[in-house]
N, C-alpha and C positions, 0 to 999 in steps of 0.2 A: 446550554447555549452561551457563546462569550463572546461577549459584545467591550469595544475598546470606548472609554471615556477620556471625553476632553472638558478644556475648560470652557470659560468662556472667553478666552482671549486665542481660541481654537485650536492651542497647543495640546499633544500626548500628556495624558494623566494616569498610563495604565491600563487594565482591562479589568472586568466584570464579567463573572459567572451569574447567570440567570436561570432560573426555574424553568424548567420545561414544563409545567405541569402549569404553569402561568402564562410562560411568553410563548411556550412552543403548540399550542392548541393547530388543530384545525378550523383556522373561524367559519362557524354557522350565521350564513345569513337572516335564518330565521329565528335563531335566538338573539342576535345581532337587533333583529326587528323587531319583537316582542319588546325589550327591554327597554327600546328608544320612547315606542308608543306608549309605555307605562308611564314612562317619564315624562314625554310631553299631555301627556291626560292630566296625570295628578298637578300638574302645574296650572291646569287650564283655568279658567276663572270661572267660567261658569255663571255668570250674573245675567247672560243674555233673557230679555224679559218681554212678553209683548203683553197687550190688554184684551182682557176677551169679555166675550157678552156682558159680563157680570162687571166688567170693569168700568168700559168707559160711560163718562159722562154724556146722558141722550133722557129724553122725555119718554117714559113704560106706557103712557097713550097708546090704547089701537089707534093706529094710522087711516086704516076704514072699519065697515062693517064689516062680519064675519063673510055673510052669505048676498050675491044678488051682483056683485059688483063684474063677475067674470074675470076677475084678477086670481090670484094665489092668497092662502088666509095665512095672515101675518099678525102677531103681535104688540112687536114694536119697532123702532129703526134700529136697537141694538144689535138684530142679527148681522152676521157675517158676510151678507151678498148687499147692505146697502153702505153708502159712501158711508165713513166715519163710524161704522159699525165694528163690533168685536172680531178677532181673528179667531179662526177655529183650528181647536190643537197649536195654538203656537209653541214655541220654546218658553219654559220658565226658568227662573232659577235653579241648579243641581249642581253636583259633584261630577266629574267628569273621569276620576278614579277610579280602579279598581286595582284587584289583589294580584301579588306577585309577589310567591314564595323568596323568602331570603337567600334560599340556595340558590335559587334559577336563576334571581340580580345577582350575586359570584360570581355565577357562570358566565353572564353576558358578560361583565367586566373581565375576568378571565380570557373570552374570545374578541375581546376589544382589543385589550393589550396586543394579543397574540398576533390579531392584522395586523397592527401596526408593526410591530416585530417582522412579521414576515413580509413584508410589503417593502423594508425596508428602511420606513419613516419613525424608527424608534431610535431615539440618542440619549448616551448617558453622559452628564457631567458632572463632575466630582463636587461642586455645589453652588448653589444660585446666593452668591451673595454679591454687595455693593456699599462700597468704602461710604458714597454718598449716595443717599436719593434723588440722584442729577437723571432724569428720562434725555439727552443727548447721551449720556455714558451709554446707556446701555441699548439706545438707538446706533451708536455707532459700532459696538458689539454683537448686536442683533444683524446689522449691514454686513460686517466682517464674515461672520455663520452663511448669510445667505438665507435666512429665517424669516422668514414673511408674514407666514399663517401659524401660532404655533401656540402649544396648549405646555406648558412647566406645570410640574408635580412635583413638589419639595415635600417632607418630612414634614413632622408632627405638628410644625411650622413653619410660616412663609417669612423669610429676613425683610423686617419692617423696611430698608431703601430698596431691598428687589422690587416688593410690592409699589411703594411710592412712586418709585421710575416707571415702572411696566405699566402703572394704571392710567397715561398720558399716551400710548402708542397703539395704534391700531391696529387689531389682528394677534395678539397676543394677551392671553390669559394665563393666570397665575393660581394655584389652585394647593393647599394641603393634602397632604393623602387620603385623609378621612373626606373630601369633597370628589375624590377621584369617579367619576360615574361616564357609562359608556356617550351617550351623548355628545357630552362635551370635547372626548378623543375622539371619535367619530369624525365631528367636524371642522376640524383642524387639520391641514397637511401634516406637520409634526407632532410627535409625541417627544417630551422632553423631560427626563427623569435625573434627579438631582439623586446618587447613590443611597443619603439617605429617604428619597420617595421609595426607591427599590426595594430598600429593607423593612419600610413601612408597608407598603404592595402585599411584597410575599409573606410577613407575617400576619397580615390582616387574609389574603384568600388561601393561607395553607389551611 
């Protein structure tokens, strides 16, 4: 696949041959799905916590007698059906994680690209860098593009005033290659690859 790079000042810089074997997938939405879910799990926090029988603070007094009263035989107030009493079966704290083979995440990221690719919203430019850390610079570069929503993937590293400028502007994310994960191209209209992200890409999912 060969896709034409510009700058960021939106002029011709050439073109780019791309991986088919990367950008040319047919994307699956349900590895698409899997992958995203793995991701938003393992991030979850998981501290949700409620109190039960055992927890809250309450008087272990029988409340009556066992027998004679014609009521139900009760214990204490700590059960679960009276005001202020413990919750049963609530949420504790856990991990909200689970496994998901190295090759499978490849793959989702593989057919992540590939949407974007095919869809259209995949742009290459020849590199993300910035004389100054000034966010008007590259707000009004950003304006120029027509770039709204958009996710950059640079090489091995991100240039300290790309980053500085980009981190004051809304809707645009900055990200190294080794951070590249479907999620975050997912939910970005663009996909936005600085040549060396590409060669960082495809030598990382060959």
């Amino acid at each position: 696949m060969k896709l034409d790079v510009i700058t960021l000042e939106a002029s011709p810089a050439g073109s780019i041959e791309l991986d088919d074997a990367i950008f040319g997938l047919e994307p699956r939405a349900d590895i698409l799905h899997r992958v995203v879910r793995w991701q938003l799990a393992k991030r979850q926090a998981g501290t949700h916590s409620v109190l039960g029988k055992s927890d809250v603070s309450y008087s272990t007094k029988k409340i009556y007698r066992q027998k004679g009263t014609g009521g139900a035989r009760h214990g204490s107030r700590k059960a679960p059906i009276f005001r202020h009493g413990g919750t049963y079966k609530g949420p504790t704290p856990r991990s909200h994680a689970h496994e998901l083979t190295k090759k499978f995440r490849a793959l989702g990221l593989r057919h992540a690209l590939s949407a974007k690719a095919g869809a259209g919203d995949l742009i290459v430019i020849d590199e993300a860098k910035l004389a100054e850390g000034k966010t008007k610079l590259l707000a009004q570069a950003l304006k120029g593009l027509g770039w709204t929503k958009v996710l950059v993937i640079d090489g091995a590293e991100v240039n300290s005033n790309f980053a500085l400028a980009a981190r004051n502007i809304d809707g645009i994310d900055v990200l190294p290659s080794v951070g590249a994960n479907v999620y975050d191209i997912l939910r970005r209209e663009k996909l936005v690859l600085t040549k060396a992200g590409v060669e960082a890409l495809e030598a990382r999912l060959k």
